[in-house]
Backbone as CSV, one residue per row, in Angstrom:
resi,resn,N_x,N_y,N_z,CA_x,CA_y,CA_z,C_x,C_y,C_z
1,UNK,-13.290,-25.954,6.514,-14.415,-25.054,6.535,-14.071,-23.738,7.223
2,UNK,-13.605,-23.991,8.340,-13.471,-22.658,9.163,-11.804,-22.344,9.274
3,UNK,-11.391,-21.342,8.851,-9.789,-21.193,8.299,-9.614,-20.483,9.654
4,UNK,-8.787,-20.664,10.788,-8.605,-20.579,12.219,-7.154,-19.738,11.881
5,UNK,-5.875,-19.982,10.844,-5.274,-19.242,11.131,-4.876,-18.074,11.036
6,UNK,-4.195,-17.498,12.140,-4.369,-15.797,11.986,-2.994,-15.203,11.124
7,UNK,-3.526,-14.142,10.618,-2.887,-13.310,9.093,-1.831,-13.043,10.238
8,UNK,-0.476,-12.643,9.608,0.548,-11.770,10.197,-0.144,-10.164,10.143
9,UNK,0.107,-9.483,10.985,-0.314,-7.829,11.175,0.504,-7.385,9.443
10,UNK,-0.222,-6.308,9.140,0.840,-5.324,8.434,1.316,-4.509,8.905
11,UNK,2.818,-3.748,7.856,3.365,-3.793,8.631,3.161,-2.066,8.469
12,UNK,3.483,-1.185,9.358,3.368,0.292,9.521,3.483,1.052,8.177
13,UNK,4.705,0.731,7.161,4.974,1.122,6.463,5.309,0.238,4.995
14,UNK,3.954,0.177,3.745,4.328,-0.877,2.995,4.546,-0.656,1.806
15,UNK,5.657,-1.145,0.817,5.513,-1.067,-1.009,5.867,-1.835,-1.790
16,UNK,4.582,-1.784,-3.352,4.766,-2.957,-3.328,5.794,-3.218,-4.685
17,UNK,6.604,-1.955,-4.790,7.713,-2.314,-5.597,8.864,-2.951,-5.124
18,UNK,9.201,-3.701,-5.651,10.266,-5.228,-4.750,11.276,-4.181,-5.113
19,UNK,12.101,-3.148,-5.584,12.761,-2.381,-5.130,12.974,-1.589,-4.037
20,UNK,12.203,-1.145,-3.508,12.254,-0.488,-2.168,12.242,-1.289,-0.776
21,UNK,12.913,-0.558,-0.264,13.449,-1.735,1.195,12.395,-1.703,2.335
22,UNK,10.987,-0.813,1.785,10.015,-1.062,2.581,8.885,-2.173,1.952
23,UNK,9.421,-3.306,1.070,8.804,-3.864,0.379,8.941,-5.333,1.111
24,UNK,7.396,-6.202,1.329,7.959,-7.645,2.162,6.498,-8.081,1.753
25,UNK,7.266,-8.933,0.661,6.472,-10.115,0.070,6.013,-11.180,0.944
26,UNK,5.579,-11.256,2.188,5.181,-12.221,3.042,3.483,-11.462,3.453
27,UNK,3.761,-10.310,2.825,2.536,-9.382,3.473,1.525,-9.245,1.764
28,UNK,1.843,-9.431,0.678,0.842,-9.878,-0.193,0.619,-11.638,-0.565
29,UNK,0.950,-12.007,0.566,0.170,-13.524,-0.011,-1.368,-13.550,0.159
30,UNK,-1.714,-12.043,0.775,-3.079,-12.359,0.915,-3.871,-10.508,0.256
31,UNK,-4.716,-10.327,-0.525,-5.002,-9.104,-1.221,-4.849,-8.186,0.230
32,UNK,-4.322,-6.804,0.083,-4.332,-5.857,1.188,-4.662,-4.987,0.726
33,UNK,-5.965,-4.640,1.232,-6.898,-2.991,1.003,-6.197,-1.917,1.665
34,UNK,-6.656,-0.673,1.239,-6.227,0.453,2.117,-7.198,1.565,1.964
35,UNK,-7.577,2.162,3.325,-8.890,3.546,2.920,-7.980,4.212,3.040
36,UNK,-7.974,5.801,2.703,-7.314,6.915,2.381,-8.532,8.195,3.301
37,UNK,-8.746,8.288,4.564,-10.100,9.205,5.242,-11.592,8.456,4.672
38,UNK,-11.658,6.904,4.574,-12.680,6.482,5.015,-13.632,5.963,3.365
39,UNK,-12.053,6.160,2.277,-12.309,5.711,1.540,-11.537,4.893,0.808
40,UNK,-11.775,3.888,0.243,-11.187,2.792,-0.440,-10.481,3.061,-1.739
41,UNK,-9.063,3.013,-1.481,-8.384,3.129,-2.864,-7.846,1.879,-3.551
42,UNK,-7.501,2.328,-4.539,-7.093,0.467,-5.619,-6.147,0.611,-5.885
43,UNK,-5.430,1.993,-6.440,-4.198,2.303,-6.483,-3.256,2.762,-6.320
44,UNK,-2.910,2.460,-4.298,-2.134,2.338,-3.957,-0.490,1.446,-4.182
45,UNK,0.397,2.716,-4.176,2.045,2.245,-4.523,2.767,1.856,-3.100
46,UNK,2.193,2.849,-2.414,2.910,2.442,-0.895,2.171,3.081,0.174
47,UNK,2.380,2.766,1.736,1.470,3.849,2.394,2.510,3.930,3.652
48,UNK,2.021,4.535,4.202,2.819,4.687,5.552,1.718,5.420,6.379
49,UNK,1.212,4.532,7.949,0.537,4.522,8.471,0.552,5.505,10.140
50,UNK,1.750,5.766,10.276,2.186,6.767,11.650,2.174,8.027,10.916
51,UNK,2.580,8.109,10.033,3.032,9.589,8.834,1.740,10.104,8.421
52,UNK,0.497,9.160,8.077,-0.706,9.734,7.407,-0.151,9.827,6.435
53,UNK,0.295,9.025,4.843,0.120,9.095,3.971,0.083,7.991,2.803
54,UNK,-0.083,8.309,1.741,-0.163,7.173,0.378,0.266,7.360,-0.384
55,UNK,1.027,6.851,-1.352,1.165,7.485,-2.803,0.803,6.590,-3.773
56,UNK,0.280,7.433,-4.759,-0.569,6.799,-6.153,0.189,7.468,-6.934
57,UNK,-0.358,6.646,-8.618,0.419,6.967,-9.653,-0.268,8.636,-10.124
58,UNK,0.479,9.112,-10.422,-0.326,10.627,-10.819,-0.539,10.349,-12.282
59,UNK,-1.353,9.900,-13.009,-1.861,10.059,-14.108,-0.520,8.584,-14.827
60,UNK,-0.633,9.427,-16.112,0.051,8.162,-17.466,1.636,8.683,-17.093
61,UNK,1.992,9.465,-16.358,3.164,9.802,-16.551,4.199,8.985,-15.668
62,UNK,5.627,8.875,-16.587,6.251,8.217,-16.180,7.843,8.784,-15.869
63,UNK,8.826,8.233,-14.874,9.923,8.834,-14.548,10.929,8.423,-15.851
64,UNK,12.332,9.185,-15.669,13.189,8.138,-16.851,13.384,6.951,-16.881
65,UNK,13.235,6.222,-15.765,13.665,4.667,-15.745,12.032,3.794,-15.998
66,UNK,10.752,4.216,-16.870,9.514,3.578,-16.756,8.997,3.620,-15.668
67,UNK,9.031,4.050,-14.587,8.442,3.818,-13.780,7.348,4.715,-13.480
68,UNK,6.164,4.542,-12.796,5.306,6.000,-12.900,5.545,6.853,-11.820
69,UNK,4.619,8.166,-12.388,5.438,9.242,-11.041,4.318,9.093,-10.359
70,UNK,4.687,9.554,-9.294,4.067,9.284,-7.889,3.650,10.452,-7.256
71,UNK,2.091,10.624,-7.058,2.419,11.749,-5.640,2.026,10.938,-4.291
72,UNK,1.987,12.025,-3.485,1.403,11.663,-1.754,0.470,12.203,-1.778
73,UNK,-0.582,11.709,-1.173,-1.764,12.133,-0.345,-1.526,12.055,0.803
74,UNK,-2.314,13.259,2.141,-2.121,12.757,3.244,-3.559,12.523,3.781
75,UNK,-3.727,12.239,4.520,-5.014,11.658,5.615,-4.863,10.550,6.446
76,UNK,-5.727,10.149,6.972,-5.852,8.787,7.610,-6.233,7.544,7.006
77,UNK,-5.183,6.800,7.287,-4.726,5.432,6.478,-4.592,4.338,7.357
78,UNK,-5.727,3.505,6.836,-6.368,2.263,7.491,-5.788,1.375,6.230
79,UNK,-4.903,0.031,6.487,-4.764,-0.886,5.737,-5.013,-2.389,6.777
80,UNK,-6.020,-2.904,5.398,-6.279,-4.548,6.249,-6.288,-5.447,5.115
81,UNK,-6.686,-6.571,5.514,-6.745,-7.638,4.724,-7.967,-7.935,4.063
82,UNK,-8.053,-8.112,3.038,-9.449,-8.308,2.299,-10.056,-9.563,2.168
């Protein structure tokens, strides 16, 4: 009934392409939200939380290798567990 154990923290800096070496699959076993200045985004690629920033896909566009392009936003970046 009452689930007592506690989540691992996240971690300062996260992504969730298993290519990048800021990427740690121990930190989505559980959904992780993120506000962007107090608002809730969905499509977040990575964030980094000392830096103030996020990056999302910028539209349909994509790099040469498929992948989509990315910009940064900056503001204040709150990520928790949902």
């Amino acid at each position: 009934m009452n689930d007592t154990t506690t989540l691992p923290p996240l971690p300062d800096r996260l992504s969730i392409d298993p290519r990048s070496p800021f990427h740690l699959p121990s930190a989505f076993e559980r959904e992780v939200a993120i506000k962007l200045n107090d608002k809730e985004r969905l499509d977040v690629e990575e964030y980094c939380i000392s830096e103030g920033w996020i990056r999302v896909p910028a539209g349909k566009a994509l790099d040469r290798k498929g992948q989509p392009m990315l910009i940064k936003l900056k503001g204040k970046v709150e990520a928790f567990y949902r």
